[in-house]
MDAnalysis code that builds the backbone (N, CA, C; Angstrom):
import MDAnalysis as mda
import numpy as np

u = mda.Universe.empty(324, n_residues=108, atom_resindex=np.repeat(np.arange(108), 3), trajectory=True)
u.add_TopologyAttr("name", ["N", "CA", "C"] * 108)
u.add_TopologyAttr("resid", np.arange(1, 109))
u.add_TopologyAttr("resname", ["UNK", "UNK", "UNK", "UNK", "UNK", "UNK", "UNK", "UNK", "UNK", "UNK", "UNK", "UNK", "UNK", "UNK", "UNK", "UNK", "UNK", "UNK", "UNK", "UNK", "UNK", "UNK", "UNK", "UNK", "UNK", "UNK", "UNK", "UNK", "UNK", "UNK", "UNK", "UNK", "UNK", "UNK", "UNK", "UNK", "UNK", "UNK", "UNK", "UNK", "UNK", "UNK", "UNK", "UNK", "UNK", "UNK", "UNK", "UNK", "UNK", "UNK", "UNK", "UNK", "UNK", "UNK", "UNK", "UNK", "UNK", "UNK", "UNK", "UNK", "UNK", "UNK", "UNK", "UNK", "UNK", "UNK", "UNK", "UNK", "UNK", "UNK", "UNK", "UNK", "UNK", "UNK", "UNK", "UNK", "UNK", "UNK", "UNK", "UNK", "UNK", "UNK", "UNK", "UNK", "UNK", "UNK", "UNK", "UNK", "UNK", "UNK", "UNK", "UNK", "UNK", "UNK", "UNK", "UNK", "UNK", "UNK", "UNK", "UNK", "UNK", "UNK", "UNK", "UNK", "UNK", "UNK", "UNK", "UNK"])
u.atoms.positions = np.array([
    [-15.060, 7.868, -20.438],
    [-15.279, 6.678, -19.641],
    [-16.699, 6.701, -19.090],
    [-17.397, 5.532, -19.022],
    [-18.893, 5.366, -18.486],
    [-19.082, 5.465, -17.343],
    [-19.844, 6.150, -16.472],
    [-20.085, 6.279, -15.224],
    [-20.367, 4.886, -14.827],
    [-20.070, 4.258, -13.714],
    [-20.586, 2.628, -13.108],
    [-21.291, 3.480, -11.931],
    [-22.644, 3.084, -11.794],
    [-23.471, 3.377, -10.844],
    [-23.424, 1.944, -9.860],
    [-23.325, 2.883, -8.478],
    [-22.796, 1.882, -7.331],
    [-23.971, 2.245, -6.438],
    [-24.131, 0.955, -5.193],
    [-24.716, 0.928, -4.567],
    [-23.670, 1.025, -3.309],
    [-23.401, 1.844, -2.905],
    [-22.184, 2.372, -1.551],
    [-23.184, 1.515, -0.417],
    [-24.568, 1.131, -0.588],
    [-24.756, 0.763, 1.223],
    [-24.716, -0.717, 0.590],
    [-24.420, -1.515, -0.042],
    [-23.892, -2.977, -0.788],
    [-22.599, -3.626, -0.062],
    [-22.673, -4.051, 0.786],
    [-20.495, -4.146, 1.431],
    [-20.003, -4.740, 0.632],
    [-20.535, -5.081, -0.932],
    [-19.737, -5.710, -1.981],
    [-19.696, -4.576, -2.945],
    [-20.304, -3.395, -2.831],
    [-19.467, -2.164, -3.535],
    [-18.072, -2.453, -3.825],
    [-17.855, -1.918, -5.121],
    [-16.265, -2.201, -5.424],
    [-15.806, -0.931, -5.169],
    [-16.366, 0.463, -4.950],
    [-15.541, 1.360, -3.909],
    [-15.459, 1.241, -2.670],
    [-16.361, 0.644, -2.165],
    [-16.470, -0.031, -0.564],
    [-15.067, -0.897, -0.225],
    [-15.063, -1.967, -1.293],
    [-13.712, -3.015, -1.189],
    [-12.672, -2.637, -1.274],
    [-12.469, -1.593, -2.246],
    [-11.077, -0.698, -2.726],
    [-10.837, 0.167, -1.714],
    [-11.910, 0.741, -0.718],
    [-11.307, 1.588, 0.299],
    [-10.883, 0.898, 1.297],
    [-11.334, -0.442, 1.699],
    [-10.864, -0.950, 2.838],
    [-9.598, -1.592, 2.510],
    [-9.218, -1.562, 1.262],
    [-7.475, -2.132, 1.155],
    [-6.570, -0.489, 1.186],
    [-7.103, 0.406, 0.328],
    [-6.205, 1.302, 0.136],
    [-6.763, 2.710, 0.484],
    [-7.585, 2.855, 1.735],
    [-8.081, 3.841, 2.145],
    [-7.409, 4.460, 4.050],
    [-6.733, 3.208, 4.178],
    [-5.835, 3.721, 5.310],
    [-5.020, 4.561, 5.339],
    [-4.500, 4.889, 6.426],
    [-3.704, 6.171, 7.037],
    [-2.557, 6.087, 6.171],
    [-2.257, 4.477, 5.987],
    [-0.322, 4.515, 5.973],
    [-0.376, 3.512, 4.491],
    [-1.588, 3.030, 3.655],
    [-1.488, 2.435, 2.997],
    [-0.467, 3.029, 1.854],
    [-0.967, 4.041, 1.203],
    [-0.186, 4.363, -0.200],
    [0.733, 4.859, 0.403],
    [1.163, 5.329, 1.315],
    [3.012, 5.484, 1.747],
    [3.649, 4.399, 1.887],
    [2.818, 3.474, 2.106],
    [3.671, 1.988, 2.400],
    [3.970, 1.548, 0.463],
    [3.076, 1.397, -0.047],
    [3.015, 1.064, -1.839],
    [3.989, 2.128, -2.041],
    [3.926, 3.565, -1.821],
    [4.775, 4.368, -2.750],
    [6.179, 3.782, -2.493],
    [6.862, 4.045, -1.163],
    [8.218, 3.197, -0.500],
    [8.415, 2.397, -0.770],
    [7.650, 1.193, -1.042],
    [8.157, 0.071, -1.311],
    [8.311, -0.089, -3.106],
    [7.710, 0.438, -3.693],
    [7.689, 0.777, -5.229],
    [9.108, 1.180, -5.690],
    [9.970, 2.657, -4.814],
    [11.129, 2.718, -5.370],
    [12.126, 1.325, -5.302],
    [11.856, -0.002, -4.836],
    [13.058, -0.406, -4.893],
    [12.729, -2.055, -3.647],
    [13.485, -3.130, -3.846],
    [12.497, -4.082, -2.708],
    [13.451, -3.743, -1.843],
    [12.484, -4.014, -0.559],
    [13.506, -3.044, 0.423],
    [13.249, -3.475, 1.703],
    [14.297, -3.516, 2.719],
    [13.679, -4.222, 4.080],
    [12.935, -3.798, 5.007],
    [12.924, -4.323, 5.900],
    [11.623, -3.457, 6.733],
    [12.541, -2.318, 7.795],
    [13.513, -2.717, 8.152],
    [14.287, -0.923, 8.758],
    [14.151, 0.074, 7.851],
    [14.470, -0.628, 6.840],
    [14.554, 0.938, 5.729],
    [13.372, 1.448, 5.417],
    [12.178, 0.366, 5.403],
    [10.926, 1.271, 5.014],
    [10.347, 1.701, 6.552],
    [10.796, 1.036, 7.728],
    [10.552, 1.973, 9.068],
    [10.766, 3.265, 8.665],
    [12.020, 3.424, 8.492],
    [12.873, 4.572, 9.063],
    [11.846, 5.920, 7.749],
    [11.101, 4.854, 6.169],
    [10.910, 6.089, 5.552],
    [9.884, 6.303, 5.892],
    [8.865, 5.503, 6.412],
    [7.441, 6.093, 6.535],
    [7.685, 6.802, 7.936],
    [7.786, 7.864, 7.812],
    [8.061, 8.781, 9.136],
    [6.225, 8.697, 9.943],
    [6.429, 8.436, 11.190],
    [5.550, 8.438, 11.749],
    [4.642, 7.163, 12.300],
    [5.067, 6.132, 11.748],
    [4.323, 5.238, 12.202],
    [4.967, 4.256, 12.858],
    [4.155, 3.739, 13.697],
    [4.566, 2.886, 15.192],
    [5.167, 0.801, 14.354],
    [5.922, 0.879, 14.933],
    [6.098, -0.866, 14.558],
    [4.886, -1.522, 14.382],
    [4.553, -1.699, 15.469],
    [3.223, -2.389, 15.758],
    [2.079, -2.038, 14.258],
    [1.952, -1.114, 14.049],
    [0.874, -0.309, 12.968],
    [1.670, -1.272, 11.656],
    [3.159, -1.218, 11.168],
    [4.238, -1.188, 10.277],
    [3.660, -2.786, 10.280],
    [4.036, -3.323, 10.790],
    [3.557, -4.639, 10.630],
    [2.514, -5.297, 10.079],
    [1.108, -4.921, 10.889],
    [-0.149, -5.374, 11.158],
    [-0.022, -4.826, 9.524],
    [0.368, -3.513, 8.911],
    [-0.194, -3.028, 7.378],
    [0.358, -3.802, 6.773],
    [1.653, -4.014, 6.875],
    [2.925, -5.099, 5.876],
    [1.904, -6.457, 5.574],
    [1.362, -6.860, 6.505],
    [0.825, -8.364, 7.285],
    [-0.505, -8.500, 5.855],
    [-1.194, -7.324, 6.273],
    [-2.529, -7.187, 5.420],
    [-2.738, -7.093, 4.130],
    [-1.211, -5.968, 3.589],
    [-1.685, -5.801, 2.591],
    [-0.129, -7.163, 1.551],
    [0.332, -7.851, 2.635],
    [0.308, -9.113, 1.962],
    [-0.192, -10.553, 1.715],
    [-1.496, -10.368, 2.615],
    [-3.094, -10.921, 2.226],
    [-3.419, -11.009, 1.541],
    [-3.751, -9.492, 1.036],
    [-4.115, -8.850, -0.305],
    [-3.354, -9.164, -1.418],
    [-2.130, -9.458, -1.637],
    [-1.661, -9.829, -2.771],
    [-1.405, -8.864, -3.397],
    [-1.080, -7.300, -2.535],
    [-0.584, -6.140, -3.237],
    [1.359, -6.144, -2.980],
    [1.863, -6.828, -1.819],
    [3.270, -6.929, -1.349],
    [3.281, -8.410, -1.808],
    [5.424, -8.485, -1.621],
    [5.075, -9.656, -1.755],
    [6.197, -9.532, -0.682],
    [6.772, -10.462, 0.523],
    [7.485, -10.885, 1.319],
    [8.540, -11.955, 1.295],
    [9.447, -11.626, 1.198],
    [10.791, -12.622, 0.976],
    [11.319, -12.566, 2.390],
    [11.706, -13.766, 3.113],
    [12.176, -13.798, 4.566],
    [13.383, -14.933, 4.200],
    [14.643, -14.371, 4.795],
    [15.899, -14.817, 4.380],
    [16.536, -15.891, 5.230],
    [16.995, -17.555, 5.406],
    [16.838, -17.903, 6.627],
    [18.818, -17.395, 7.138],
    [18.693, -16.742, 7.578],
    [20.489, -16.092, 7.972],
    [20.117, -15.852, 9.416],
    [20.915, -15.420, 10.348],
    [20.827, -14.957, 11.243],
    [21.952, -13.890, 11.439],
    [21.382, -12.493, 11.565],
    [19.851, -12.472, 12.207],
    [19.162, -12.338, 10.930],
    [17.727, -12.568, 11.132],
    [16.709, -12.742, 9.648],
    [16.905, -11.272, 8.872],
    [16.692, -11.438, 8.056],
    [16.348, -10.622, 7.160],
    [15.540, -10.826, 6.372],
    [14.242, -9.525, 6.217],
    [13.361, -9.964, 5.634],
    [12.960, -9.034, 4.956],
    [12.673, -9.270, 3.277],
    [12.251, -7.705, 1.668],
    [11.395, -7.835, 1.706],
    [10.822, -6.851, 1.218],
    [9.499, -6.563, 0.905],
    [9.458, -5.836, -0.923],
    [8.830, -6.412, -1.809],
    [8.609, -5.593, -2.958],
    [6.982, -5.870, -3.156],
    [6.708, -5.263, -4.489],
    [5.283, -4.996, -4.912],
    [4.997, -6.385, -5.773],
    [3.806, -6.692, -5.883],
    [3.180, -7.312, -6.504],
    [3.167, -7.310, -8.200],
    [2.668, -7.896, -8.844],
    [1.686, -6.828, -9.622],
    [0.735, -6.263, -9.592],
    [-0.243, -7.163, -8.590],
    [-1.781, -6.093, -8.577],
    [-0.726, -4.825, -7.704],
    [0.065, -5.411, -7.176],
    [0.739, -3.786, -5.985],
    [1.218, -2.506, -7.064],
    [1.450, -2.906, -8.371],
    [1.957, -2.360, -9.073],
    [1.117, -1.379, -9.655],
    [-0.032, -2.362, -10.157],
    [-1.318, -1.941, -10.709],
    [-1.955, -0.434, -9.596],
    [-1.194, -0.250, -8.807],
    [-1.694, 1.221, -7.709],
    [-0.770, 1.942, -7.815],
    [-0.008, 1.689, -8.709],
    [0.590, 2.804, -8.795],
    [0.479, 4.323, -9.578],
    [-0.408, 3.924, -10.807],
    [-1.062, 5.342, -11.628],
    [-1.946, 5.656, -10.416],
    [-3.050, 4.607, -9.861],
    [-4.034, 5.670, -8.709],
    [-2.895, 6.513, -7.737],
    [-2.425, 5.741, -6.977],
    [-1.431, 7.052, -6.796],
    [-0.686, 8.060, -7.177],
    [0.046, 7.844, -8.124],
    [0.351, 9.081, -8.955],
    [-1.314, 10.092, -9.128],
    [-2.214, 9.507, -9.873],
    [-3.134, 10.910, -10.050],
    [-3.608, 11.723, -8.613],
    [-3.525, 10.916, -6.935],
    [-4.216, 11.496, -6.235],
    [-2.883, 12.773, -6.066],
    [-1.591, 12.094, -5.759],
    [-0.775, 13.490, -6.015],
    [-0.583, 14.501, -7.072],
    [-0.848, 14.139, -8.031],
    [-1.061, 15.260, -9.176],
    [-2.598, 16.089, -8.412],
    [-3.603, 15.182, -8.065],
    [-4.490, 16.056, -7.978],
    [-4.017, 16.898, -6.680],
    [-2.800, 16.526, -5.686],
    [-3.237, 17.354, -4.993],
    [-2.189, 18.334, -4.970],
    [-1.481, 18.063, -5.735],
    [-0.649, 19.211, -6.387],
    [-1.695, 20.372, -7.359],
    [-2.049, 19.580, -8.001],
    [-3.214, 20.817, -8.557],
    [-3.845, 21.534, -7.800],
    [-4.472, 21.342, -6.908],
    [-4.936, 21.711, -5.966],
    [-5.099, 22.398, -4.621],
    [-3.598, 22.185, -4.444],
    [-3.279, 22.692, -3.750],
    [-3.185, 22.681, -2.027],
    [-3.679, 21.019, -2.167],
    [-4.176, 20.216, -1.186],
    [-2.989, 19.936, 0.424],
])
């Protein structure tokens, strides 16, 4: 594969852009969870161990901006509301797989 030479101080760097969608704390735990299966938002609370509602949201919110989630809201009461992947959401799923292989290799 060809090296692409980047200009990182550019804020239209395309590693610049790619980190500010998928360079957060809780991003690829949110993609990996929601990948096994579309799933509601208690259940992906309860799997991403550690993170606050407030955080759970604002990421849900963003990265269905992005057009990586997609959001189904049910009108029942009380609401219920899924969450599954995209396709571009999908499309992250080999980058994730290799950063855990690498850090299984590694030892990370």
């Amino acid at each position: 594969m060809d090296k692409i030479e980047l200009n990182i101080s550019d804020e239209h760097c395309p590693l610049r852009k790619s980190l500010e969608i998928i360079g957060g704390k809780w991003t690829m735990l949110i993609i990996y969870q929601i990948n096994k299966r579309t799933i509601r938002y208690g259940d992906l609370k309860r799997s991403v161990v550690g993170i606050s509602e407030k955080m759970l949201i604002s990421q849900l919110k963003f990265l269905t901006e992005k057009g990586l989630v997609h959001k189904k809201a049910y009108a029942e009461i009380p609401p219920r509301v899924e969450y599954s992947l995209t396709d571009a959401g999908k499309e992250l799923l080999p980058v994730i797989n290799n950063i855990i292989d690498y850090s299984i290799k590694h030892n990370l």
